[in-house]
N, C-alpha and C positions, 0 to 999 in steps of 0.2 A: 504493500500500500504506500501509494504515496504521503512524505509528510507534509499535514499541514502546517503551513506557511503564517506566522502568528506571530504574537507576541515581539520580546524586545531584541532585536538582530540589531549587531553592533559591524558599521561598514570601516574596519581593521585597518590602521595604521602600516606602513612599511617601518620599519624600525630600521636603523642606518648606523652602520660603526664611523668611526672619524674617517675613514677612507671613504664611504660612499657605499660600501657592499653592503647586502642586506643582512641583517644583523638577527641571526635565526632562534639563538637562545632568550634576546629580546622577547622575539614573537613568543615563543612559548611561555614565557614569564607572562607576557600579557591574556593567551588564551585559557592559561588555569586560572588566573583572575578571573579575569570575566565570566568563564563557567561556573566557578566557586559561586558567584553573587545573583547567580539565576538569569544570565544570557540566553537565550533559546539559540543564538546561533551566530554565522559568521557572512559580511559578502567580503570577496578576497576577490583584490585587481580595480575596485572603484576608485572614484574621487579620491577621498580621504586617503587611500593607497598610493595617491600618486603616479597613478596608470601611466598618463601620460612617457612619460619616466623609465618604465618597469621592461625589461626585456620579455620574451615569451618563454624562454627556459626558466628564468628568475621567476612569473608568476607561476609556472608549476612546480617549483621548488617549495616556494611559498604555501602554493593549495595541499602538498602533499603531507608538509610539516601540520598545519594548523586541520586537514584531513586526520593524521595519523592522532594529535593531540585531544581530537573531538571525542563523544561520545556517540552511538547508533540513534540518537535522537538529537542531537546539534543538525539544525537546519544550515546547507553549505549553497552560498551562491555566489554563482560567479560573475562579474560584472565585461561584457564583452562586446557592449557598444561602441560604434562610433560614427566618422559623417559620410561613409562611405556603406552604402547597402551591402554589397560583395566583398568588402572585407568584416563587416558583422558577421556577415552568413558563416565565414570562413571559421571569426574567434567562436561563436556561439556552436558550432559542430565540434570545437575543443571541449566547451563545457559538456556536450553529452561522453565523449568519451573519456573526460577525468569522472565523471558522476556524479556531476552538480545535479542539487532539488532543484536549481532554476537557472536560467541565464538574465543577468541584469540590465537592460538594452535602452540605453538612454536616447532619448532625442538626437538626431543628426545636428549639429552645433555648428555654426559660422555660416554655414551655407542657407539656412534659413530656411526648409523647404514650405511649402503652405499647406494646409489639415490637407489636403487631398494627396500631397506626396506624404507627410507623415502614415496617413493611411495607406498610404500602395508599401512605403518600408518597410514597417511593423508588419502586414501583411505576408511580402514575400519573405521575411525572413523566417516567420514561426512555418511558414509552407515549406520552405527549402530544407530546414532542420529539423524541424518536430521536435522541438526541447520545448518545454515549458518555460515562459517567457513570462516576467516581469517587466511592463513599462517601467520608464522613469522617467519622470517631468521634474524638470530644473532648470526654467526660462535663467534664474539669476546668472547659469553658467552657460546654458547654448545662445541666448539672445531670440529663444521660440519656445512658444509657449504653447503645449498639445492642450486642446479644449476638450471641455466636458464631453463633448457630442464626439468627439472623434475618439477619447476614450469609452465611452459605451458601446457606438459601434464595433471597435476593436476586443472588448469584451467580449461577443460572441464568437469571435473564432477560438475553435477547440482547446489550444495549446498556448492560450494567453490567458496567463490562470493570474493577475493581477497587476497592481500598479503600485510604484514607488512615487508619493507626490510631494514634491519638497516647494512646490509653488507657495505654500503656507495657505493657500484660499480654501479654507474650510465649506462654504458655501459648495464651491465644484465637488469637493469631496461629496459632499451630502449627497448633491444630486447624481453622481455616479454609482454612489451606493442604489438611491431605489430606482436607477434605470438600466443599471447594468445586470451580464448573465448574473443567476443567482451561484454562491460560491469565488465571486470573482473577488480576490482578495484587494483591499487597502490599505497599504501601509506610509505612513507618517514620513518622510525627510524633513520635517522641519521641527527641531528640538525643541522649539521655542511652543510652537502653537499644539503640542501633541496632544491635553487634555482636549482641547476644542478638539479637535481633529477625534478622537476615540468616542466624543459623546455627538457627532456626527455619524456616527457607523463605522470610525478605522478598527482594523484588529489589528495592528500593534505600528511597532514603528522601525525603520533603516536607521541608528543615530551614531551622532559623533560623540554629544554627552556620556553615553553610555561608558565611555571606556574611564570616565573619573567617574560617573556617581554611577553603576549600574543599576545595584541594590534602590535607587529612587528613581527609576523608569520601571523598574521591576514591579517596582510595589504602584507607584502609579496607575499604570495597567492593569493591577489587580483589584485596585481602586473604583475605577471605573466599569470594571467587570460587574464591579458586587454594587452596581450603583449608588455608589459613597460619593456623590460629584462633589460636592462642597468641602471632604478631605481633600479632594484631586486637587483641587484649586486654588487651595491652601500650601500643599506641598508644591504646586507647582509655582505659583506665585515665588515662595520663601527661595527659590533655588534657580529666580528668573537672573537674577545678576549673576552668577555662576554661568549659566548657558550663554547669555549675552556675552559676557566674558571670551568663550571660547570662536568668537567668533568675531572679535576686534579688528584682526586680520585674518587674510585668506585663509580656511580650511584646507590643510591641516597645520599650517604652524602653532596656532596657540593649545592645540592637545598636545600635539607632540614635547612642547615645552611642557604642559602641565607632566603629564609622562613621565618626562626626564626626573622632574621634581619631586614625583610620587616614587623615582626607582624602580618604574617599570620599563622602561627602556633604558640603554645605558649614555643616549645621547638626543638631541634634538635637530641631528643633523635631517638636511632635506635634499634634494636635489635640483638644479637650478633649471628654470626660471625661480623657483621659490625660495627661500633665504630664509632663517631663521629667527624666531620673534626678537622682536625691537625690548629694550629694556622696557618702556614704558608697559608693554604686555605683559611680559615677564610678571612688572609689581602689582599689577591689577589682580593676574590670576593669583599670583602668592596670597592676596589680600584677601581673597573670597575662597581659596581654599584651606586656609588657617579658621576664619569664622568658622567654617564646618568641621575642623577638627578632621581634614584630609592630609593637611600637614602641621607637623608642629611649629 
């Protein structure tokens, strides 16, 4: 049986030694954490990975270590998008043969396509492959924003078993939820608005938070499961400067700092274009991770 796709999935940092190699005993430091605090699962190769960046032997080095580290109920996906149709098709036929639950296929980015090319991409792709496919909308990075209506329609084909929406507009979420196939999962990218987003109809979330507070996405989620909204909103409220925080500058430099400072990585190195947080980052995340008693 397929697993369902749920709860709080944390989209995995590349961890980096001072030369730039990926830094393996990192990763594992960070994926017994994360499991420890109730992660339901992992994407390895997105954003927060630093895709761009990432060789094709280095991400399956990557999927095999945090594959190997998992447990037979850790949900694993792989993120295999980009703005070229025929080279998706290509990465996402990798994730059926590593054995990813899903492939994570983001919006084609800079080239802008319009709803009716996003629909012929997503289309021929989940055709060409048959992997279970995860949209992902995240106008803030492609500069194209998939609409409600063109995710619904996209919902009915077979092997587009849900959506990653990091757009923050809860509103679309909502109506995707009661117009789309039934089953057709919703998942949260935006760390900020995710109570809103779960009491619209999300069942869980993709986040970058999770990898400092898990334990309070975890419990979040469970919050609003047992419709406790007014604790959700409370916890999440208390823990809005914390997330704002991580997102000062570009995702992922200020986790990756925070990271460095929790000891779960052994550096906050990045690879360039991206560079490493600026001090004034640095003191903000110190500041609102000492309130919470993350570091002393």
């Amino acid at each position: 049986m397929p697993k369902k796709i749920s709860g709080v999935i944390t989209a995995l940092v590349t961890p980096f030694d001072h030369q730039g190699n990926v830094d393996f005993k990192s990763l594992e430091n960070l994926v017994a954490q994360q499991l420890k605090a109730g992660v339901r699962g992992f994407v390895v190769n997105g954003t927060t990975a630093e895709s761009p960046t990432l060789e094709k032997s280095e991400v399956k080095e990557i999927w095999q270590l945090v594959r190997e580290k998992s447990n037979a109920e850790t949900i694993l996906i792989l993120a295999t998008g980009s703005n070229s149709t025929a080279k998706t098709i290509e990465n996402t036929k990798d994730a059926i043969e590593l054995k990813a639950d899903a492939a994570l296929v983001v919006v084609p980015y800079y080239n802008k396509p319009p709803q009716r090319g996003l629909f012929q991409h997503f289309k021929k792709v989940a055709e060409e492959t048959g992997a279970p496919i995860l949209l992902y909308n995240v106008p803030g990075r492609t500069a194209c924003n998939m609409s409600a209506e063109t995710t619904i329609e996209l919902s009915f084909i077979k092997n587009m078993i849900g959506i990653k929406d990091a757009s923050g507009d809860t509103d679309a979420a909502e109506t995707i939820r009661k117009k789309s196939r039934e089953g057709f999962v919703l998942l949260s990218g935006d760390d900020g608005t995710y109570v809103d987003f779960l009491t619209r109809g999300g069942d869980g979330i993709i986040s970058v938070g999770s990898h400092i507070v898990p334990e309070i996405f975890v419990k979040l989620t469970e919050l609003v499961k047992f419709k406790k909204f007014d604790q959700a909103k409370t916890l999440m409220d208390v823990n809005k400067d914390l997330i704002d925080a991580l997102y000062v500058e570009a995702n992922p430099i200020p986790v990756k700092k925070a990271l460095m400072m929790m000891k779960l990585i052994s550096t906050s190195q990045m690879r360039l274009p991206l560079i490493s947080a600026q001090a004034s980052t640095e003191e903000k995340l110190k500041f609102e991770m000492k309130k919470r008693g993350i570091l002393e």
